[in-house]
C-alpha positions as a Markdown table, in Angstrom:
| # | Residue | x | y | z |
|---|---|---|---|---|
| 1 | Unk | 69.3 | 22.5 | 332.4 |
| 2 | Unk | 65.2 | 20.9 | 332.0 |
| 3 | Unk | 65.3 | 18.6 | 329.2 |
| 4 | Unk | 62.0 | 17.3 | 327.1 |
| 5 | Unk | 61.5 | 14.7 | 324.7 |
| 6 | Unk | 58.0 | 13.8 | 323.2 |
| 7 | Unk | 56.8 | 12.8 | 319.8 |
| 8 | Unk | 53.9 | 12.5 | 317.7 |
| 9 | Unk | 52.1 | 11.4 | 314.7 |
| 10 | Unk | 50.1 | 14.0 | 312.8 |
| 11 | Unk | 48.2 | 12.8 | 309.8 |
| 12 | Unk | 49.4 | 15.3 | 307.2 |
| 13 | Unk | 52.4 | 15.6 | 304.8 |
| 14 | Unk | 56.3 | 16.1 | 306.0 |
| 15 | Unk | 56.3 | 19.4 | 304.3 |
| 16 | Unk | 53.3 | 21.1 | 306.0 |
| 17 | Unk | 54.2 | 19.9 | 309.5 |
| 18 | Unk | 57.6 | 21.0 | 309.0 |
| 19 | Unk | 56.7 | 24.2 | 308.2 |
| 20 | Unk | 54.0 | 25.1 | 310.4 |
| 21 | Unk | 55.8 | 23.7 | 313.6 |
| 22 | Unk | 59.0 | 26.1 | 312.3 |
| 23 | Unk | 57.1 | 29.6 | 311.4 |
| 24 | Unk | 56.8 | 31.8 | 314.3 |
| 25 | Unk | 53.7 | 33.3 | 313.1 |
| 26 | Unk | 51.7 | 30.0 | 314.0 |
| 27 | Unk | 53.5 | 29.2 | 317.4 |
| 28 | Unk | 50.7 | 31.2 | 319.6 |
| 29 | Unk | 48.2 | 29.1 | 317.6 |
| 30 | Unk | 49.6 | 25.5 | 319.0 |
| 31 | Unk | 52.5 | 26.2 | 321.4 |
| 32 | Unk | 51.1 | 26.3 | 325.4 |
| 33 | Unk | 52.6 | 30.1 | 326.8 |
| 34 | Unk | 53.4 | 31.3 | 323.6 |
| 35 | Unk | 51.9 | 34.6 | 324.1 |
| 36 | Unk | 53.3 | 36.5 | 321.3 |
| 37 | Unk | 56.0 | 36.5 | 318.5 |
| 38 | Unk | 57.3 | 39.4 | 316.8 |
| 39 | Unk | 59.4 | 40.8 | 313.9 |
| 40 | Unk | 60.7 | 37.8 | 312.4 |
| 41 | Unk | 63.6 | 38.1 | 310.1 |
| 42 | Unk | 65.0 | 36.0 | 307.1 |
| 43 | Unk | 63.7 | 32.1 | 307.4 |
| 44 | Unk | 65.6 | 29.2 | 307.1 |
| 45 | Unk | 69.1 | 28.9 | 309.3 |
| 46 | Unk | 69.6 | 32.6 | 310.2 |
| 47 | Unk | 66.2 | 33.1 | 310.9 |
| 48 | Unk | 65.0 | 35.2 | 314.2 |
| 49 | Unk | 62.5 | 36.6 | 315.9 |
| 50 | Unk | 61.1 | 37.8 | 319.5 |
| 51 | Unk | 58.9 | 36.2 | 321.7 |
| 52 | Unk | 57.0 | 36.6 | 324.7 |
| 53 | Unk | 56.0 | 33.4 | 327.1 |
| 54 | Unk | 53.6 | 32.5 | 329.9 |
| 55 | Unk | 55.6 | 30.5 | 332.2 |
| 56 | Unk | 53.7 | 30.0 | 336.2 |
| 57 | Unk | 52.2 | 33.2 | 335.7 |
| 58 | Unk | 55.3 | 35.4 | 334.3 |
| 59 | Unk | 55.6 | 36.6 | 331.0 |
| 60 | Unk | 59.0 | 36.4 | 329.7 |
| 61 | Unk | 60.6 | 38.0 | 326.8 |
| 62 | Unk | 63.3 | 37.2 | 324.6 |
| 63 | Unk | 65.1 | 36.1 | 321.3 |
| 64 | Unk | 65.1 | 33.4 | 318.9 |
| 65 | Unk | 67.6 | 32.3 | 316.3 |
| 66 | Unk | 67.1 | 29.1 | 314.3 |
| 67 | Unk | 71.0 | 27.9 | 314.4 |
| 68 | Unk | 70.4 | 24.5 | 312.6 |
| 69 | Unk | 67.9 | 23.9 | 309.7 |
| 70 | Unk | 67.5 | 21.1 | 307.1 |
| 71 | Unk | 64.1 | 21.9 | 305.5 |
| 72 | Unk | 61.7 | 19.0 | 306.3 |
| 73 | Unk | 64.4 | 17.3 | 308.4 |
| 74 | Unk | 64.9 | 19.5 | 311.4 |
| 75 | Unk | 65.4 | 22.7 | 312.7 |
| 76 | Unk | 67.0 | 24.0 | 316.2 |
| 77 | Unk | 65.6 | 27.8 | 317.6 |
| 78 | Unk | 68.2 | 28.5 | 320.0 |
| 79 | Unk | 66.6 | 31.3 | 322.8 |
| 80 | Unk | 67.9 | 33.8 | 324.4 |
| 81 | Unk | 66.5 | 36.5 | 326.9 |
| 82 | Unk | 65.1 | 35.6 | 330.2 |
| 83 | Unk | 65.2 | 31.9 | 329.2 |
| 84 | Unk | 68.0 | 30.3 | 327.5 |
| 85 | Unk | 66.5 | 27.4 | 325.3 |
| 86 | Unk | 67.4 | 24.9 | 322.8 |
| 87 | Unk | 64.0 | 23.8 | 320.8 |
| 88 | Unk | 64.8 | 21.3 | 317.9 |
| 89 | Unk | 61.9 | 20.2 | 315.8 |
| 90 | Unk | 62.4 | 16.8 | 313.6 |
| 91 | Unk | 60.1 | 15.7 | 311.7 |
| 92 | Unk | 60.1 | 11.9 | 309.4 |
| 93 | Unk | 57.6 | 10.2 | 306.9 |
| 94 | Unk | 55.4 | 7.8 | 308.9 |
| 95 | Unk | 52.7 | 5.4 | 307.3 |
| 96 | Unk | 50.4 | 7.5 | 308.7 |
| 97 | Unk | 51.8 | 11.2 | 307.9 |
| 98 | Unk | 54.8 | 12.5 | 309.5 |
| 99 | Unk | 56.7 | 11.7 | 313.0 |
| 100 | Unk | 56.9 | 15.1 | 314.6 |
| 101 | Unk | 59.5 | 14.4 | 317.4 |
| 102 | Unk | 60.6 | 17.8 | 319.7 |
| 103 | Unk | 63.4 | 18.1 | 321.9 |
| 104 | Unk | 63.6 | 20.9 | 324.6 |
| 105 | Unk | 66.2 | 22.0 | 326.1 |
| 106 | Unk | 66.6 | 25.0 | 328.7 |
| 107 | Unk | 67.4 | 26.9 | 331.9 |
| 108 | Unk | 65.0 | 28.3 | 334.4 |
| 109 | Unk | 65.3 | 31.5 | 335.8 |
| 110 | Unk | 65.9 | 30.4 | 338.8 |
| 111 | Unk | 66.3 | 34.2 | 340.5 |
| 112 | Unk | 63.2 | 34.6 | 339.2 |
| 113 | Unk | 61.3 | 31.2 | 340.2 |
| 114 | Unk | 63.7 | 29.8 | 343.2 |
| 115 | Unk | 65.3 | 26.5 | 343.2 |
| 116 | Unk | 62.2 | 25.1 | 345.3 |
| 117 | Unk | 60.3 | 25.7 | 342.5 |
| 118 | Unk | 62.1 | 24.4 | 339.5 |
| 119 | Unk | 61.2 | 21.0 | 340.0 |
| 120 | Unk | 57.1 | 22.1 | 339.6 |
| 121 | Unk | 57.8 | 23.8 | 336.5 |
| 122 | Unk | 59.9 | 21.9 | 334.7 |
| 123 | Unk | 57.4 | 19.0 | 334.9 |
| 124 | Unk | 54.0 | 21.8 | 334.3 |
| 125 | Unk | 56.3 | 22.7 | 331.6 |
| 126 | Unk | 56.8 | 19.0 | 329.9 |
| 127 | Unk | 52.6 | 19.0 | 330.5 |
| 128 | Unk | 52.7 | 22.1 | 328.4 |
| 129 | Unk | 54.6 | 20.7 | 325.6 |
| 130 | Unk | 52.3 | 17.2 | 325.3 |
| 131 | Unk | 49.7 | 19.4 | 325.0 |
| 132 | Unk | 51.2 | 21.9 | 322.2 |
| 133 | Unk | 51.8 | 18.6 | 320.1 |
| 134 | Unk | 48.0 | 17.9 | 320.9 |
| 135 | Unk | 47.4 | 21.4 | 319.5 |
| 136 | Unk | 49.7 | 20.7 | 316.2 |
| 137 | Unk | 48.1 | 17.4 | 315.8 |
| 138 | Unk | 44.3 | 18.5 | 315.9 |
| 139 | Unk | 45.2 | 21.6 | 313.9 |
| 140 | Unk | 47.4 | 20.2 | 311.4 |
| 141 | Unk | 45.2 | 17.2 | 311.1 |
| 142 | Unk | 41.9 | 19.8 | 310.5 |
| 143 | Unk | 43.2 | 21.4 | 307.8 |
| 144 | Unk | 43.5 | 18.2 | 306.2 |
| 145 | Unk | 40.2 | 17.1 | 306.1 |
């Protein structure tokens, strides 16, 4: 299992991070390989919905079910498909907006990508996720102004 840890501080309210970072309708906006999301259902804990992703040239498909949600606190997507994932959004008041902080966790398809090249993606991958937050942040931020 690849984990990732990175945070951020977006000048704009708890409530509209929270929400944006959470609603699979915005995640190809911001999120790096987020190709698609589709047919979400319900919101909150319970909520689900595909996804397809760009990972080193592959698209992969699969599920996601948010399995832990305090709204504006946190929520965990659990995935499931091609890549089993773990992505946990928390977000805090900071004097200058809110503290977005994301946790990734997941497993590589290694029959798919081969052990040799784990290593390469998981760290492209943690590249890819400092540069979603750079994506939230200038989005979020945008709107703002």
């Amino acid at each position: 299992m690849v984990r990732h840890e990175h945070s951020i501080v977006i000048e704009a309210p708890v409530e509209e991070v929270f929400d944006y970072v959470n609603d699979p309708n915005s995640m190809p906006e911001w999120l790096v390989g987020m190709v698609e999301t589709r047919n979400p259902v319900g919101s909150g804990e319970g909520l689900q919905y595909e996804w397809t992703y760009k990972m080193v040239g592959l698209q992969l498909r699969g599920q996601n079910v948010v399995v832990d949600y305090i709204h504006n606190e946190c929520a965990t997507h659990q995935g499931i498909g091609m890549i089993q994932s773990l992505w946990t959004n928390r977000v805090e008041a900071h004097e200058s907006g809110t503290k977005l902080t994301m946790e990734v966790e997941y497993t590589l398809p290694l029959l798919v990508l081969g052990k040799l090249a784990e290593h390469l993606t998981a760290r492209r991958n943690e590249r890819e996720i400092e540069l979603s937050l750079m994506n939230l942040k200038e989005t979020l931020e945008g709107r703002s102004r």
